[in-house]
N, C-alpha and C positions, 0 to 999 in steps of 0.2 A: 441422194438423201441429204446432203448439204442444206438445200433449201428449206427443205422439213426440216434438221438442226435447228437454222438460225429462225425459222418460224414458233418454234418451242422456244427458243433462247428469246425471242419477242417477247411469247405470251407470260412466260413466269419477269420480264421487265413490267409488265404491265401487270401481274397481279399484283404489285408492290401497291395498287389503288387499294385495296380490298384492308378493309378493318373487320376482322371476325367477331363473332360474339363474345364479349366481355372484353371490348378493345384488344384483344389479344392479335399482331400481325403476323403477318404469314411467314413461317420459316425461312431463313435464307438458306440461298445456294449454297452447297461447299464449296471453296475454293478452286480454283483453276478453269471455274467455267467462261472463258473469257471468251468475246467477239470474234471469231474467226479464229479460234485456235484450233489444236488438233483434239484437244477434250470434249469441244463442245458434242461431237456428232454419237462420240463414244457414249456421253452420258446421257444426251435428251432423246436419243432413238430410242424406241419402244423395248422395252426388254420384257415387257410382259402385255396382258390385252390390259387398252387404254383408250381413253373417249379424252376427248380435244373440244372445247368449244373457239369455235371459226369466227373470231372477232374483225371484223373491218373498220368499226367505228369505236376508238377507246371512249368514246364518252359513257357507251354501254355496261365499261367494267365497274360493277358496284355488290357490294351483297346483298340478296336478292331478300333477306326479312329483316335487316336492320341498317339502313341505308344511311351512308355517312357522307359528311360535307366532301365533297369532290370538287376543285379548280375544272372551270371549264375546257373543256381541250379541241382543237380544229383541225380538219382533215380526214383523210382516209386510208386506212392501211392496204397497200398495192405490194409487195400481196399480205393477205390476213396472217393474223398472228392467230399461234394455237395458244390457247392456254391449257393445263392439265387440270379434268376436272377429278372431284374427291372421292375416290370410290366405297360406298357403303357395304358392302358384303361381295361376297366371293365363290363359287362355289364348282372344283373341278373333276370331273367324272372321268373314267378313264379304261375301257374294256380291252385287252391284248389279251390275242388271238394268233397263231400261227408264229408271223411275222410280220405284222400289221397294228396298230393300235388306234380306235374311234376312240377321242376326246372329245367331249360336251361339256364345253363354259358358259357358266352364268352369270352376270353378274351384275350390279346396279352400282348407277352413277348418279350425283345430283348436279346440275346445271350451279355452283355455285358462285361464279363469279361474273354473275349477267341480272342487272336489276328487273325485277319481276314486269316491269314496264315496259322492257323490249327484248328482243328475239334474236338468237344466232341461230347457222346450221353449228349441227354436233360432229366431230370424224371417229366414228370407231376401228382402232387399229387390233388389229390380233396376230402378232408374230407366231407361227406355224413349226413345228418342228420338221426333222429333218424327213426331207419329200413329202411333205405335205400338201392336202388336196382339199381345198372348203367343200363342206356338203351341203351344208346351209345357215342363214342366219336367220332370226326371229329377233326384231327392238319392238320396244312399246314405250309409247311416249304419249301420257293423257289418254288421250280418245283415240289416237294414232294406232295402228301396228303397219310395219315393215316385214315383209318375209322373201326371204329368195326361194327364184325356181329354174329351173334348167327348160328352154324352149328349145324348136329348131329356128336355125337361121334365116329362112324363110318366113318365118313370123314378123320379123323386126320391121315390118313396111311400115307398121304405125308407134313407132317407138320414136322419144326424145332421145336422138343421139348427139346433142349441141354441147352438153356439159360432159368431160371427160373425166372429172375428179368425184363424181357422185359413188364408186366402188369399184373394187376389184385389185389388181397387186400395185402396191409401191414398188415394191421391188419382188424377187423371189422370196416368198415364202413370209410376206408381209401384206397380209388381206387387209384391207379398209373399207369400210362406209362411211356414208355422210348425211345424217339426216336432218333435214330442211327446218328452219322456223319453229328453233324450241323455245319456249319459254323461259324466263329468267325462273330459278327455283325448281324446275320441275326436274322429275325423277325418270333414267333412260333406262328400261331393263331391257336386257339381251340375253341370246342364247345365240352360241357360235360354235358349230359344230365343224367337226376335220377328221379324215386319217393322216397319219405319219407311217412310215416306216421305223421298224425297231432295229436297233442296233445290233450288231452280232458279233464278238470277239473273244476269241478262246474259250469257246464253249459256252458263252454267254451272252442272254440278250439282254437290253436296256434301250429305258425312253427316258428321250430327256422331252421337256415340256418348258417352254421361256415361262416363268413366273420369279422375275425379279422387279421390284415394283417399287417404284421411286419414292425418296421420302414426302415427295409434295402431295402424292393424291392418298395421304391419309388426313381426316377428316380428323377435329379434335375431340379426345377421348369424351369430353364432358358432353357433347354433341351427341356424337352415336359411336354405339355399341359394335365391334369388329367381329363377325363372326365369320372363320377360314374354316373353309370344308375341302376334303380330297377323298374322292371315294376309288378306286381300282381292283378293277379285278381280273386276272390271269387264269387264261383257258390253254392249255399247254396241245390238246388233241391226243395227246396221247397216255396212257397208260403208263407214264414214267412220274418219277416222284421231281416236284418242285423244288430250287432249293434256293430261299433268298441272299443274295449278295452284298446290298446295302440300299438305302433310302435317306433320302434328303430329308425328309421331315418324317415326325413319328407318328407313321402308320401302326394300326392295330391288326392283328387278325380278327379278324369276322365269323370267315369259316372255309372251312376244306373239306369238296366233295369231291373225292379222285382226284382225277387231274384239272379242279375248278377251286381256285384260292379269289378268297374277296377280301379285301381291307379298307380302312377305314382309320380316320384323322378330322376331330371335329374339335374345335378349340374356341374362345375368346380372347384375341390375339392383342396385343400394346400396337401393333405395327403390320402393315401387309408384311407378306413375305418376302425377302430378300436376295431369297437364291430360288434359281432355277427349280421346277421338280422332278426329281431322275432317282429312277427305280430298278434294280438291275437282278437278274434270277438263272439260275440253269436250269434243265432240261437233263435231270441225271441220266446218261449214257455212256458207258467204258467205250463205243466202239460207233462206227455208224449206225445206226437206225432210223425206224420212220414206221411210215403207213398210209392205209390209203383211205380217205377221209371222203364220202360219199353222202350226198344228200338229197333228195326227191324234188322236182321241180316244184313252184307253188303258179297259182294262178294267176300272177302277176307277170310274169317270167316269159319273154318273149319266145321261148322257146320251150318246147314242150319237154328236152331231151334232162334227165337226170345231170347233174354237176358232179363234176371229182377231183381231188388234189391229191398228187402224191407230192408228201413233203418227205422230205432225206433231210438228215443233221449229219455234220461230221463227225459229232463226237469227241470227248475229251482224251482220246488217247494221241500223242503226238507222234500221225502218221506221215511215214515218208514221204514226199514232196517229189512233184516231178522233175527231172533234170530237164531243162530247155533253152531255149536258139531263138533269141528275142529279137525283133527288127522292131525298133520305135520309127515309126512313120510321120514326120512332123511338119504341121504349115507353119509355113516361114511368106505365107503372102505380106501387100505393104499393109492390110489393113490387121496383120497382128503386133505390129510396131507397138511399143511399151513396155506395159507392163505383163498384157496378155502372154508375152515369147518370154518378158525373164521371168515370170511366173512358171511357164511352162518349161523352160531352162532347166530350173531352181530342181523342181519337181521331178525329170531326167534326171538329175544326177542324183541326186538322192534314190531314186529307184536303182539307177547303174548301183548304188553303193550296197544296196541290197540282194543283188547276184550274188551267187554262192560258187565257190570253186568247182567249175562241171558244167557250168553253164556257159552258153554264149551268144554274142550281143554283136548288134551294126546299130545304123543312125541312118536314116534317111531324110533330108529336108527336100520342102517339096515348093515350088511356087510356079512361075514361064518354065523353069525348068527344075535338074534334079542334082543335087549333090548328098556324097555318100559317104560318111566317116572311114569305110574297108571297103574294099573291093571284094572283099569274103566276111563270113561270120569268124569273129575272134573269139578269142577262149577268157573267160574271166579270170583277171587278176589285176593285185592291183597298178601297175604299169599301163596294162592297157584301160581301165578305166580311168584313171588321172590322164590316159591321152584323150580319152573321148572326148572328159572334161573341157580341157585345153581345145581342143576342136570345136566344141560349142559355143565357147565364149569368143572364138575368133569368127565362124562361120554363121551363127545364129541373126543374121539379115534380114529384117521385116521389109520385104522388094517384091517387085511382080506381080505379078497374077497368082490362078488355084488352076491345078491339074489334079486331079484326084486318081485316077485309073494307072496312068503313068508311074507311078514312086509305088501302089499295091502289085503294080506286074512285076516290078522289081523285087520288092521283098518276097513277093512269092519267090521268084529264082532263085534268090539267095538262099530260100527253106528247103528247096529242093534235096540242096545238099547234104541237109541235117539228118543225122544219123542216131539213134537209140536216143533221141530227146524230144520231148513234146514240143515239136514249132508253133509258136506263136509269135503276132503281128498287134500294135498298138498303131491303131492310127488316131491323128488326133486333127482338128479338123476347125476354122469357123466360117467359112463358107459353102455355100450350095452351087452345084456344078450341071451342067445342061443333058451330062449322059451318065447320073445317076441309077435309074434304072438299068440301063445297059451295065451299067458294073456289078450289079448284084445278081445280077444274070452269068456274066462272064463270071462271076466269083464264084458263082451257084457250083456250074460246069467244071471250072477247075476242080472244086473241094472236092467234088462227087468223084472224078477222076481218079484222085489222089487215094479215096477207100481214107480207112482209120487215121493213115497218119500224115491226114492236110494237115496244111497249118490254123488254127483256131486265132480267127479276127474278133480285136474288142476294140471298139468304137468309143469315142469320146467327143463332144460337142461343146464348142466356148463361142459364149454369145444367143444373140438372136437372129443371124440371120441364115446361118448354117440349117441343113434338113435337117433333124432332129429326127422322124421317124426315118429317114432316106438308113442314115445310119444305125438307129435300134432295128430296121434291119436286118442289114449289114450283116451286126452284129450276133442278130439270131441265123442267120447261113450259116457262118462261122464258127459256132458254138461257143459264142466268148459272150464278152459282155459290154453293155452299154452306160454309162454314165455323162452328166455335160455339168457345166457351170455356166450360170447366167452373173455374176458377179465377179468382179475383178478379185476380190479378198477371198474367194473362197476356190480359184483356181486351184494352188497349190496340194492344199488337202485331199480337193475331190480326187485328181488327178490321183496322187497317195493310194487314195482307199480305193480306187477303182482298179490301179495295176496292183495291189494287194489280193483284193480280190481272186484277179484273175492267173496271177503268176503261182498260187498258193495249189495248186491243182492235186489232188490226192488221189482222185476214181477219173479215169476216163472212161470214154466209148462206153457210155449207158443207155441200156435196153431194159425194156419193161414187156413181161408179157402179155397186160392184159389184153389187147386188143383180139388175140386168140380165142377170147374164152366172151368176149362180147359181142351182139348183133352190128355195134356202130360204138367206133371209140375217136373222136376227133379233138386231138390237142390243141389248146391255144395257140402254140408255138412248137411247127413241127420239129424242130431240130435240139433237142435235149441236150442241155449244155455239160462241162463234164461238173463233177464236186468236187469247191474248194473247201481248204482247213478255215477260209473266212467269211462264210456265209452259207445257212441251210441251203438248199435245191428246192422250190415248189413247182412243181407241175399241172398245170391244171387242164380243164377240157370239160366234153360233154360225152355222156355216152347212153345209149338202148341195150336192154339185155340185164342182165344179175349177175355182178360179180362173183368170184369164188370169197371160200372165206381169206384165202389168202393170195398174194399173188408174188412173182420172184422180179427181182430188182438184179440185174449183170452189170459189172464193169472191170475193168483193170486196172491193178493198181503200178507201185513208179517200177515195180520188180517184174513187170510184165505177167504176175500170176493173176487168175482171174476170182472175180470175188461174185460170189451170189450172197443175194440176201432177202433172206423170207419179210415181207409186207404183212401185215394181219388188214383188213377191211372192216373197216368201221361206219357203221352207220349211225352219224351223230345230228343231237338236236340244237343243241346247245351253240353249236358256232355257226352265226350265219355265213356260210360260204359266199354266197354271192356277192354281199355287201365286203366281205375281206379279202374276195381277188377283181371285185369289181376294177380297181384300178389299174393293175397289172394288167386285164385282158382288156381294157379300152384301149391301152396303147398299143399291144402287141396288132390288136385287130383294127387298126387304124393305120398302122404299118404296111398290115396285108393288103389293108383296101388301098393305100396309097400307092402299092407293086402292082397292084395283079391289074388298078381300075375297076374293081366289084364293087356294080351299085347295090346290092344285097349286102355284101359287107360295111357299106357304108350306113345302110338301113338299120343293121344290127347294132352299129354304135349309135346311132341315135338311139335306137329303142334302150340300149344300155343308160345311154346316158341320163334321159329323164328320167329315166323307173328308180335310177338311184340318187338322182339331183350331182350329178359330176360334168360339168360341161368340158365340152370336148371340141373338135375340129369343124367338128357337122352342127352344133349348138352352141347356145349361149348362155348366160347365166344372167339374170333381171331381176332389179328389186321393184317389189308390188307395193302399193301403197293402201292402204283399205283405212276407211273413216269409220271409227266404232262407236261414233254420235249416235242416240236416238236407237239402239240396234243390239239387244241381247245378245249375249253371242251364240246361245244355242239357237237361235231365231236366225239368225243372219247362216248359218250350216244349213239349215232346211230352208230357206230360201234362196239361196242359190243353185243348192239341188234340184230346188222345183223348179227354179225359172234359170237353169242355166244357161238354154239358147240365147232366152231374149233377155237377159243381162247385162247392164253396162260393165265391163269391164275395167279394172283398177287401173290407175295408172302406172304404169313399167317401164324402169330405165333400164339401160345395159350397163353390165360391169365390166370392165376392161381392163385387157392384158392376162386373162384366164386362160390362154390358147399357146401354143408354139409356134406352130404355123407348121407351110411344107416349106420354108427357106428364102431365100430374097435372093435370086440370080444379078437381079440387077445392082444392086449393094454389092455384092460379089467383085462383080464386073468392076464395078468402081471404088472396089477396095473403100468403102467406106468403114470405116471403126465403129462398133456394134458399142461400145459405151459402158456394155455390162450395165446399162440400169444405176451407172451414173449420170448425178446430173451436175451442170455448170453454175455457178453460182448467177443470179441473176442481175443486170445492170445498178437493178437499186442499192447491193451490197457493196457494188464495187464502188459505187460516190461516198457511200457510208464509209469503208476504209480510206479514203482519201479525205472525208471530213475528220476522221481521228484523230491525225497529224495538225488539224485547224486549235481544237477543242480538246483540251487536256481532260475534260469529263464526260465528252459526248456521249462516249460510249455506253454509259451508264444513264445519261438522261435524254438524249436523240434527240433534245432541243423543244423546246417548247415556241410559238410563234415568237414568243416575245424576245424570245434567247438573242435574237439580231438587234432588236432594238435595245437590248440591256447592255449588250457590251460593245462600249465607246473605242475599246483597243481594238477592233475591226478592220484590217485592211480589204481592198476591194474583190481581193480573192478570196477570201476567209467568208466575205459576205456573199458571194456570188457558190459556193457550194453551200454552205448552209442555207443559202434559198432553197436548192435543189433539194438537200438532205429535208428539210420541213415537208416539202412539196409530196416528197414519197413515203416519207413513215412520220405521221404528223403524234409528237410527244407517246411513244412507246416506252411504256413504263417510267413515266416522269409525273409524278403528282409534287414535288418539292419549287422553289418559287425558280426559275431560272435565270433569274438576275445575279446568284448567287453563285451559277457559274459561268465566269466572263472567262474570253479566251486570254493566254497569259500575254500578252504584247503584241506589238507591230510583226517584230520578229516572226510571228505565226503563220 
């Protein structure tokens, strides 16, 4: 994202062209945003949804209705600079349900720093909350509309797949578009739809939403009028009372229908918003509870069988915690050399520090071969955790190869010996290995052997080129749980919340009756994980037959006494189930079809995945183009209907880096370093930093052609890079004379 930085740090140099209405000039930067520092990246990446106009020729930059005298400027920007365009209105919708939250943005931008006389493409970025999945976008520009759709991959024979930046992730959880040949002046409206997952901690949920919005893309008050809209509303499913926590901005109540709260925040604002928007609520329960949430198929629905969720909540009572015999499983291959291992280091010990007296703990690292902090499970304290410590920071060797099966059969042994404690195993993983399947097989058989008290595997994924289903697997065998990071900065945490997660265990070995009292009850995920103090339990599935009114929920808790708890069945309309576990069962059944090889399951996640626009392993995700010249739009609906065969068809690009994949064996093999979705600065910045040291001003004005012929103090090095630097970013953001600044001596 480097690249992006300094491409924003271009385009706000280059809006310095730009005289606004009533000569008033464009706001400066704060402080510290300087060329290649560590701020830049912090402050010009997206922190909220933002449109970019994609300039390569600065002669273009001007205001598009009152056009001011501009110095001529030469060359082409390799690569284009973004500039931030001004956003006119706002407007963010936002429905949570279960543990899931669908958010719908709107919002309208004006092209204003491109003379009406010529054309850029536009980048629409929309940073995603956490686990977030686009469902789809709708832009309209003029006569233009854009809209995504979910294909299969067999389709794409007649698709442009030449340009790779036309859509789809920058990085994780950073959607983009790019649309072609807008006009100077004109107006981009969007609609950018997603779910996130909601947060869950200490009995409560929350969703954060990026809406920090920089002070460049507000437009000046006397211009246009700011109106910020946030609508939300919370469907809880259950018959328990709501109870709000807190809210970033001032929401209203609307209204409360049971367990259905709406609000509302509609303002005329001086400023976009500046902070995030994060909303947080409980689910009043003294104890565990839940229910079972059933809904009838519709016609749409590739399968004919009724949908069901049983969600569990831990509850606000703080219940004993299991006591457990933890084996952390870690690659230490060469391709996690860096940051990836002391992230992951960092991350170990701080979890070690979180073991409680009772517990106990090994270290396994893994790569050509295996080494092991104990030759047995030791007992938590702190001696022996300041030794592990100490052993990690000496042992922690990014060398070798990946063995995967190897270092699990081990920690298995070592569980064997674990006595009145819940064994659990953290593997943690960034590569894919060739007898994958045969381990989940071997793992199947052992667990099943072991009866109640196997040891429960949770899986963890860093990078791109690791299996990501091979281990959400795994992990559902196991009854643990699955988590990855695609980002170097966000290792640490994930890794946090993930063994939080899983280490917090309250109810194990849970059973559910219904299948007793059903014709046909087939779960998503046959293996029912147990219940932590740090995240509800959803269970979903399909089933034939009429549930009772209630059904009984079994497990036991860390006192070995067993807990039943009465389910009530509900028959709700109000939350669409499909659309709110759609996500979790694309993967779970995408997992399946990737163990078992079921072309029928693979069919099913196609079929899932268009019906709800979620591209997945088996599909893709394309943006359509449709020209609304000449063509009503109710006219253009019934014409297509009637002539849908013989139809020309719009034209569709593909979005890219929507997918995980099943792994990269050969990356593996070759210990290649997976980047996390960092990128290298590119050749042209690095002459640029090496011209700084020439040009005590460059930085600020990148030279203008003339800049070499104006200064006579020029030695033939000083002249020989600033040809270079001219050649690749010809005057970015320099409209001032540049004879004015000459480099300061020979000495240069």
């Amino acid at each position: 994202m480097e690249e992006f930085a300094r491409a924003v740090d271009d385009g706000l140099k280059l809006s310095k062209r730009l005289v606004l209405p009533g000569g008033v000039p464009p706001p400066k930067p704060p402080s510290g945003m300087e060329r290649g520092g560590e701020t830049v990246a912090a402050l010009l990446l997206p922190s909220a949804p933002m449109a970019y106009a994609v300039v390569s020729d600065p002669a273009a930059v001007d205001t598009p209705d009152v056009p001011s005298y501009q110095p001529y400027v030469y060359g082409r920007l390799d690569p284009p600079a973004l500039i931030p365009l001004q956003m006119k209105e706002v407007d963010l919708a936002l429905d949570c349900a279960l543990d899931e939250a669908s958010v719908t943005l709107r919002a309208r931008w004006w092209l204003h720093c491109v003379t009406r006389s010529r054309e850029c493409d536009v980048r629409i970025v929309v940073p995603m909350g956490d686990q977030g999945s686009i469902l789809g976008d709708e832009v309209t520009v003029g006569r233009r509309s854009y809209n995504t759709q979910v294909i299969e991959v067999e389709d794409h024979i007649t698709e442009n797949t030449e340009k790779a930046d036309t859509g789809g992730l920058l990085k994780p959880r950073l959607f983009f578009l790019t649309i072609p040949q807008v006009e100077g002046g004109a107006d981009i409206s969007a609609t950018i739809r997603w779910s996130q997952k909601l947060n869950y901690d200490n009995g409560q949920f929350s969703v954060d939403i990026p809406f920090r919005f920089p002070y460049y893309v507000n437009p000046l008050p006397k211009v246009f009028m700011k109106r910020e809209k946030i609508q939300l509303t919370i469907n809880s499913g259950f018959s328990k009372e709501v109870l709000v926590q807190g809210a970033s901005h001032p929401l209203k109540e609307k209204g409360r229908q049971g367990e259905k709260l709406s609000f509302l925040h509609e303002a005329i604002v001086e400023n976009w918003s500046s902070k995030d928007f994060t909303f947080s609520y409980s689910v009043y329960s003294s104890d565990l509870s839940g229910g079972v949430l059933v809904q009838p198929s519709t016609l749409r629905d590739y399968d004919d069988r009724d949908r069901f969720c049983i969600f569990l909540l831990p509850g606000s009572v703080n219940r004993k915690v299991f006591r457990k015999a933890v084996v952390f499983v870690i690659d230490t291959s060469r391709s996690m050399q860096g940051k990836p291992l002391e992230n992951v280091k960092n991350a170990v010990s701080i979890a070690l520090s979180e073991l409680t007296q009772g517990d106990y703990f090994n270290i396994i690292t893994f790569n050509d071969e295996l080494h092991s902090f104990s030759s047995c499970l030791e007992q938590v304290n702190e001696k022996s955790i300041a030794s592990a410590v100490d052993w990690m920071n000496i042992n922690f060797v990014a060398e070798g190869g990946t063995d995967i099966m190897h270092p699990l059969s081990e920690a298995m042994a070592l569980l064997s010996s674990a006595h009145d404690v819940l064994p659990q195993i953290f593997l943690m993983t960034d590569g894919s290995v060739d007898n994958e399947h045969n381990i989940c097989q071997t793992m199947k058989t052992e667990l099943i052997s072991r009866g109640s008290k196997s040891p429960r595997i949770s899986t963890f994924g860093l990078g791109l080129y690791c299996n990501h289903y091979f281990l959400r697997m795994l992990a559902s065998i196991g009854k643990g749980h699955y988590d990855a990071a695609l980002e170097t900065g966000s290792i640490q945490s994930q890794i946090l919340r993930w063994f939080r997660k899983a280490s917090n265990t309250t109810v194990a070995n849970i059973s559910i009756d219904a299948a007793t009292h059903l014709d046909e009850f087939e779960v998503d995920s046959e293996y029912i994980p147990d219940i932590s103090a740090k995240c509800p339990l959803c269970i979903s599935g399909k089933y034939q037959g009429k549930f009772p009114e209630t059904v009984t929920a079994k497990g036991y808790l860390a006192d070995m006494k067993e807990i039943s708890i009465e389910l009530k069945v509900q028959h709700i309309k109000d939350i669409p189930l499909d659309k709110v576990l759609v996500v979790q069962q694309i993967g779970l059944l995408t997992a399946k079809a990737w163990l078992s090889g079921d072309k029928q399951l693979e069919r099913k996640v196609v079929k899932l995945s268009i019906q709800n626009s979620i591209p997945s392993e088996y599909t893709s995700m394309v943006l359509l183009q449709t020209n609304l010249e000449n063509v009503d739009a109710a006219q253009k609906v019934k014409q297509k209907l009637k002539d849908h065969k013989g139809a020309r068809e719009p034209p569709r690009t593909p979005l890219h880096g929507l997918k995980l994949g099943f792994g990269d064996r050969a990356a593996t093999r070759e210990n290649l370093i997976t980047g996390f979705g960092d990128v290298k600065p590119q050749e042209t910045f690095e002459i640029l930093n090496k011209a700084a040291g020439c040009c005590s001003r460059l930085a600020d004005c990148l030279c203008c052609m003339c800049c070499i012929k104006a200064c006579s103090k020029m030695n033939d090095q000083c002249a020989i890079v600033l040809a270079q630097v001219c050649a690749a970013l010809s005057c970015l953001g320099c409209y001032e004379c540049c004879s004015e600044l000459c480099c300061s001596g020979s000495e240069s």
